[in-house]
C-alpha positions in Angstrom: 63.3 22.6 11.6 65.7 20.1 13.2 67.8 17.3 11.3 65.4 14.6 12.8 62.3 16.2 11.0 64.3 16.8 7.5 64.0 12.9 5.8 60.1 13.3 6.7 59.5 16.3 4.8 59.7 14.5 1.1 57.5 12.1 2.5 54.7 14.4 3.4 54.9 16.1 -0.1 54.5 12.8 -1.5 51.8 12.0 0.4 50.1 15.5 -0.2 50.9 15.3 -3.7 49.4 11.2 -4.0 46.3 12.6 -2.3 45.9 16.1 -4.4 46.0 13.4 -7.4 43.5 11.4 -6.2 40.7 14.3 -5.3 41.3 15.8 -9.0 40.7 12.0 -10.1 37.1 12.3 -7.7 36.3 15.7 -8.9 36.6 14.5 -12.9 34.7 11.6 -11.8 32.0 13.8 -9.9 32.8 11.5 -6.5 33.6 12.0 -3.5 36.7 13.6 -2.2 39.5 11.2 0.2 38.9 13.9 3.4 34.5 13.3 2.3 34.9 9.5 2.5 34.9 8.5 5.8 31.9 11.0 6.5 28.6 10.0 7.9 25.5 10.5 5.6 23.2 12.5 7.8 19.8 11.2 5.5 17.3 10.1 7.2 16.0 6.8 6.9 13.7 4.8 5.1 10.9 3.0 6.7 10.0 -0.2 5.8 6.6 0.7 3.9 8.4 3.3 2.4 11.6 0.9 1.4 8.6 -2.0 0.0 6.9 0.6 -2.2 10.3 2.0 -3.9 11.3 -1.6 -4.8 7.1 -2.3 -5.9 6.5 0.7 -8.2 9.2 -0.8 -9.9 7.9 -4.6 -10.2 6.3 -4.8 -13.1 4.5 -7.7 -11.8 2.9 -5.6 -8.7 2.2 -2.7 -11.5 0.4 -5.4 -13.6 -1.5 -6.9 -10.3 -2.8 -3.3 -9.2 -4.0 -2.4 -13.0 -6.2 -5.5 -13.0 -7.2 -4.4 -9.5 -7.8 -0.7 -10.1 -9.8 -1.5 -13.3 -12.1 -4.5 -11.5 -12.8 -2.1 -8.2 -13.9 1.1 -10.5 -16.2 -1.3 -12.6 -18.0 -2.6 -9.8 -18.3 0.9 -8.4 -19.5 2.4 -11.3 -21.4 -0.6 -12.9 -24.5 0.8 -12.1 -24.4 3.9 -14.4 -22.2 2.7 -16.9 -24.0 -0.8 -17.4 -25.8 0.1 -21.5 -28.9 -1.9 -20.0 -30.8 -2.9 -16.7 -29.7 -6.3 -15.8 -33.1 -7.8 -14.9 -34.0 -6.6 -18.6 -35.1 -8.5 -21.0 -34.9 -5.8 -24.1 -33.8 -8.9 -27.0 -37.0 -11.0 -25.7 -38.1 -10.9 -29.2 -35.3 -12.2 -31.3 -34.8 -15.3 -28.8 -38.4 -16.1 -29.7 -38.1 -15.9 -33.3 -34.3 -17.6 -33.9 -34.2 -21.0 -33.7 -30.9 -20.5 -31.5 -32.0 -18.8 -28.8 -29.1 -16.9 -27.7 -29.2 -13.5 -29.4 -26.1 -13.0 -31.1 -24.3 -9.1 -31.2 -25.8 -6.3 -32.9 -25.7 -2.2 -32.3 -26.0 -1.6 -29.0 -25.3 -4.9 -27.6 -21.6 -5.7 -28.3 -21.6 -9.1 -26.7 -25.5 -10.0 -27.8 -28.0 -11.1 -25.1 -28.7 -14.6 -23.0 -31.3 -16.9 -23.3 -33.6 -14.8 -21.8 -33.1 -11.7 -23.8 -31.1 -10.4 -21.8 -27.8 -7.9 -22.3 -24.6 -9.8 -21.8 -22.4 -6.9 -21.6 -24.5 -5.0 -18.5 -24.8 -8.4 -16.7 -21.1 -8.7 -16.7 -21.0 -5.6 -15.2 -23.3 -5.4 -13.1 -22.0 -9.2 -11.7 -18.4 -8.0 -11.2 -20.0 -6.0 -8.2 -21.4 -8.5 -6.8 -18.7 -10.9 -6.8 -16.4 -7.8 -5.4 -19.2 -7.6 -2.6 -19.0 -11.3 -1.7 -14.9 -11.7 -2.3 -14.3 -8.7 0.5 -17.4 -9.5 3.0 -16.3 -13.1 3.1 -12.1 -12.2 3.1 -13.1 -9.6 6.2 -15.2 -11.8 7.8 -12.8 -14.1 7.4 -10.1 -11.9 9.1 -11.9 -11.0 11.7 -12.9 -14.5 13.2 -9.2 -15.2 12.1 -7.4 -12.2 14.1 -9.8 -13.4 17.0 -8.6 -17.3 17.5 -5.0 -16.2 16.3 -4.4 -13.8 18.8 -5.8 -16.1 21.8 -3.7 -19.0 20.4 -0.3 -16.4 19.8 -0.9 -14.2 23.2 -2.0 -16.5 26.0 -0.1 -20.0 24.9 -0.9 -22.8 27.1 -3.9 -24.6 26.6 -5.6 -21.7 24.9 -3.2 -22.4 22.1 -3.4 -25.8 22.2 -7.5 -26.1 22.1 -7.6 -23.1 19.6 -4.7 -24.9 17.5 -6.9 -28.2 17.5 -9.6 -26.7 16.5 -7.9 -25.0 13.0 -5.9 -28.7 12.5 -9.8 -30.2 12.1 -10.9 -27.6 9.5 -7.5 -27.2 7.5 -8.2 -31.1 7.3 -11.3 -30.6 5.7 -10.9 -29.5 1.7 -11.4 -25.5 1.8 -14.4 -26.0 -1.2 -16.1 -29.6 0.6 -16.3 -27.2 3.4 -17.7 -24.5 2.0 -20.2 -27.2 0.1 -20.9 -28.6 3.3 -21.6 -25.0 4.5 -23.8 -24.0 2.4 -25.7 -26.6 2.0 -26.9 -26.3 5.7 -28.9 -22.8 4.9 -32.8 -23.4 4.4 -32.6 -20.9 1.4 -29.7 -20.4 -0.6 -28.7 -16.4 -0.8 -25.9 -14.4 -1.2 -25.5 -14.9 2.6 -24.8 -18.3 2.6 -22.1 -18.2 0.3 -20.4 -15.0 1.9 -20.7 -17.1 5.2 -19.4 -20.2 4.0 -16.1 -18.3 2.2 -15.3 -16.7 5.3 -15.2 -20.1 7.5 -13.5 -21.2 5.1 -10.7 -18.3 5.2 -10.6 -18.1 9.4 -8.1 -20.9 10.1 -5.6 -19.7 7.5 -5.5 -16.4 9.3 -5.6 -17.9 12.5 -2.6 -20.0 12.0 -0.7 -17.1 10.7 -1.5 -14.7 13.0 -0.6 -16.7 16.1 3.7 -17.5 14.6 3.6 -13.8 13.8 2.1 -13.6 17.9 4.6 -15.8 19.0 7.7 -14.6 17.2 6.2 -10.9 18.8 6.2 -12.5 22.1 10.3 -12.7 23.0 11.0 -9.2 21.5 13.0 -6.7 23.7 9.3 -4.8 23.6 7.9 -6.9 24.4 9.8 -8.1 27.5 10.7 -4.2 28.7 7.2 -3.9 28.5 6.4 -7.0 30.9 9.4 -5.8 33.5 7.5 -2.5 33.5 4.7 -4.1 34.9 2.7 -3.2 31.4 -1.1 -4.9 31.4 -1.0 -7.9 29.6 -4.1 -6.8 27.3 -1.9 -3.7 27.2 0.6 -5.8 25.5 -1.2 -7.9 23.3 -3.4 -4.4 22.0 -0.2 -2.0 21.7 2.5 -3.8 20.8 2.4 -7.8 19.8 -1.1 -7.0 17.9 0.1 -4.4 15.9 4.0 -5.5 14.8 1.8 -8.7 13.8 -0.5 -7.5 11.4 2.3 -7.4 8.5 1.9 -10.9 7.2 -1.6 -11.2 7.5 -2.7 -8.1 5.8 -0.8 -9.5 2.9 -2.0 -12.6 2.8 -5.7 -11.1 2.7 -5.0 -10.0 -0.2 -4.0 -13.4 -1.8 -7.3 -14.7 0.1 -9.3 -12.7 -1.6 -8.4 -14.0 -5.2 -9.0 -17.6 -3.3 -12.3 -16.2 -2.1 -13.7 -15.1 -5.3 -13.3 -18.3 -6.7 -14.4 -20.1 -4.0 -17.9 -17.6 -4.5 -17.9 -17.9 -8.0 -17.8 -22.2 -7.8 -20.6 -22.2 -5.2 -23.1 -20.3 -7.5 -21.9 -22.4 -10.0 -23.1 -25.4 -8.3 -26.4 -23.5 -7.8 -26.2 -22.7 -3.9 -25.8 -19.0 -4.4 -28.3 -16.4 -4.8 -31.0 -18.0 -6.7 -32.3 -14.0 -8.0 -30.5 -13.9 -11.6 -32.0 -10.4 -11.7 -28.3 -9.5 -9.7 -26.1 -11.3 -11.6 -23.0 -13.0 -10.6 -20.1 -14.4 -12.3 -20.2 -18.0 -11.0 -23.8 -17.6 -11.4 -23.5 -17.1 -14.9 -21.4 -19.4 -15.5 -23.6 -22.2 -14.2 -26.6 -20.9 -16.4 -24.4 -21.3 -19.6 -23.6 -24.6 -19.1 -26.6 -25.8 -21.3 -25.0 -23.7 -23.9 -21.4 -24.4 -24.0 -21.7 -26.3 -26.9 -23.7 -23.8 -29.6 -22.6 -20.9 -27.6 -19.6 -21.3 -25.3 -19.2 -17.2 -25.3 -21.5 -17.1 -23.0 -19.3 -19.3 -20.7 -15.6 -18.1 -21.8 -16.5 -14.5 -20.6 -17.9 -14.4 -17.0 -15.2 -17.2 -16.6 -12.3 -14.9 -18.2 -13.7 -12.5 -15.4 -12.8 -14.5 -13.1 -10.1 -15.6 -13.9 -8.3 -11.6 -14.8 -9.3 -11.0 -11.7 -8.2 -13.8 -9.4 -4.8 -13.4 -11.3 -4.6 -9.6 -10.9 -5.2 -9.8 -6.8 -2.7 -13.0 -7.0 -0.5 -10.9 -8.5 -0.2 -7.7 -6.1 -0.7 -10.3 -3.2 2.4 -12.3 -4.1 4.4 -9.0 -5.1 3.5 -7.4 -1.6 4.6 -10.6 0.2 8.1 -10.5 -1.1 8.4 -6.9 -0.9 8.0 -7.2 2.9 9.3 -10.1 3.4 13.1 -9.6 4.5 14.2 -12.5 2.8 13.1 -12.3 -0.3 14.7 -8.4 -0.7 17.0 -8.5 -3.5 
């Protein structure tokens, strides 16, 4: 070694000694060493579904939300063989003759005591929570589908497509959603389960609409979407394959926070008596309109089909809202 290499040498055993310091320091430590630091991590990647549900199963709101859920959908499902008594039954007939209140009160074998027509509380409630899960997701789907329809016309073609279709959601968001719905509803010759599903779902189109077409239009100057067009892609190729699909996010979400909206919206147009008029397949709202004469001597059997509805609404609010954030860039924490 020459005399111009000799005053580096102490330097370089400093230097090896500084860093043989600071990987014993790493290994105590259980991190990584100085020559592992500047390494790559060759893991693969986390999708965005994947990257929501990590930060959701550990929500404690979206846990709550999906319990509710979970426990409403399997008691509609299975209402029919675990209801105690038929529904259109009438087994406490006798004691609402004989009582001077004719409400039947609880006893063995009917935990929450009967109506005023003899009825079992208990397997009504049951029974009802299918039917109002029927009429929330027929009137949320239809609701998405005559949504998805004007949202991707409006979002895809622009132009005066947009602008008529856009018009037309201005004039019913105008409207109150439930005068609508009233208004709706009160057009049917016969009042059914129908009219009600019908009138929710009108309801529900323009707020899908309207979303669907910013999520269309923010779609509409992606690299994709471009590359596509300078490939001489189809435009209904386009709009099907790739602006259609990346825009589904938001709204699929937000069908689940309609469907609280459109439960309610159900349950206050039987209430108002322009649902199914059959009590032999209860309904919450339904039942909450017939115990109106009673909320006075008997407000139970008011406080429970209304606690139905409103656990429920909550619980779908809940998973709705949690979802929503979790997907939403700008709300990740």
């Amino acid at each position: 070694m020459n005399d111009s290499q000799r005053p580096d040498q102490p330097r370089r055993g400093l230097g090896a000694r500084r860093k043989q310091r600071i990987d014993d320091l790493a290994a105590t430590s259980g991190a990584t060493t100085v020559a592992e630091a500047g390494t790559i991590d060759d893991s693969g990647g986390v999708g965005l579904v994947a990257s929501a549900w990590r930060r959701l199963r550990r929500n404690p709101i979206f846990l709550t939300g999906l319990a509710i859920t979970v426990v409403f959908v399997l008691l509609a499902l299975l209402s029919p063989w675990i209801a105690p008594h038929d529904a259109a039954d009438n087994p406490l007939i006798d004691k609402v003759s004989r009582q001077n209140n004719p409400i039947p009160g609880p006893e063995p074998g009917f935990p929450l005591g009967g109506d005023d027509s003899g009825r079992d509380l208990l397997s009504r409630l049951l029974v009802g929570s299918q039917q109002t899960l029927l009429v929330g997701v027929f009137a949320t789907l239809f609701g998405l589908a005559g949504g998805l329809t004007l949202g991707t016309l409006a979002g895809a073609f622009g132009g005066w497509v947009d602008s008529v279709v856009m018009r037309i959601v201005d004039v019913m968001l105008s409207i109150p959603s439930l005068l609508l719905a009233v208004s709706i509803s009160a057009l049917a010759a016969r009042p059914s389960q129908w009219t009600v599903i019908i009138a929710v779902a009108v309801v529900q189109v323009p707020i899908f609409a309207r979303l669907l077409r910013g999520s269309m239009l923010a779609q509409r100057g992606k690299d994709h979407v471009l590359a596509a067009r300078a490939l001489g892609v189809k435009r209904s190729a386009i709009i099907l394959r790739h602006m259609l699909p990346n825009s589904l996010g938001p709204v699929i979400v937000q069908a689940t926070l309609v469907l609280a909206t459109a439960i309610i919206d159900a349950a206050a147009l039987s209430f108002l008596g322009l649902g199914n008029p059959d009590d032999s397949k209860p309904e919450w709202g339904q039942m909450l309109g017939q115990a109106q004469q009673y909320i006075y001597d008997n407000p139970h059997l008011a406080f429970y089909p209304a606690a139905c509805i409103i656990v429920v609404a909550l619980g779908f609010t809940l998973m709705g809202e949690s979802l929503r954030e979790a997907l939403d860039p700008k709300s990740r924490r």
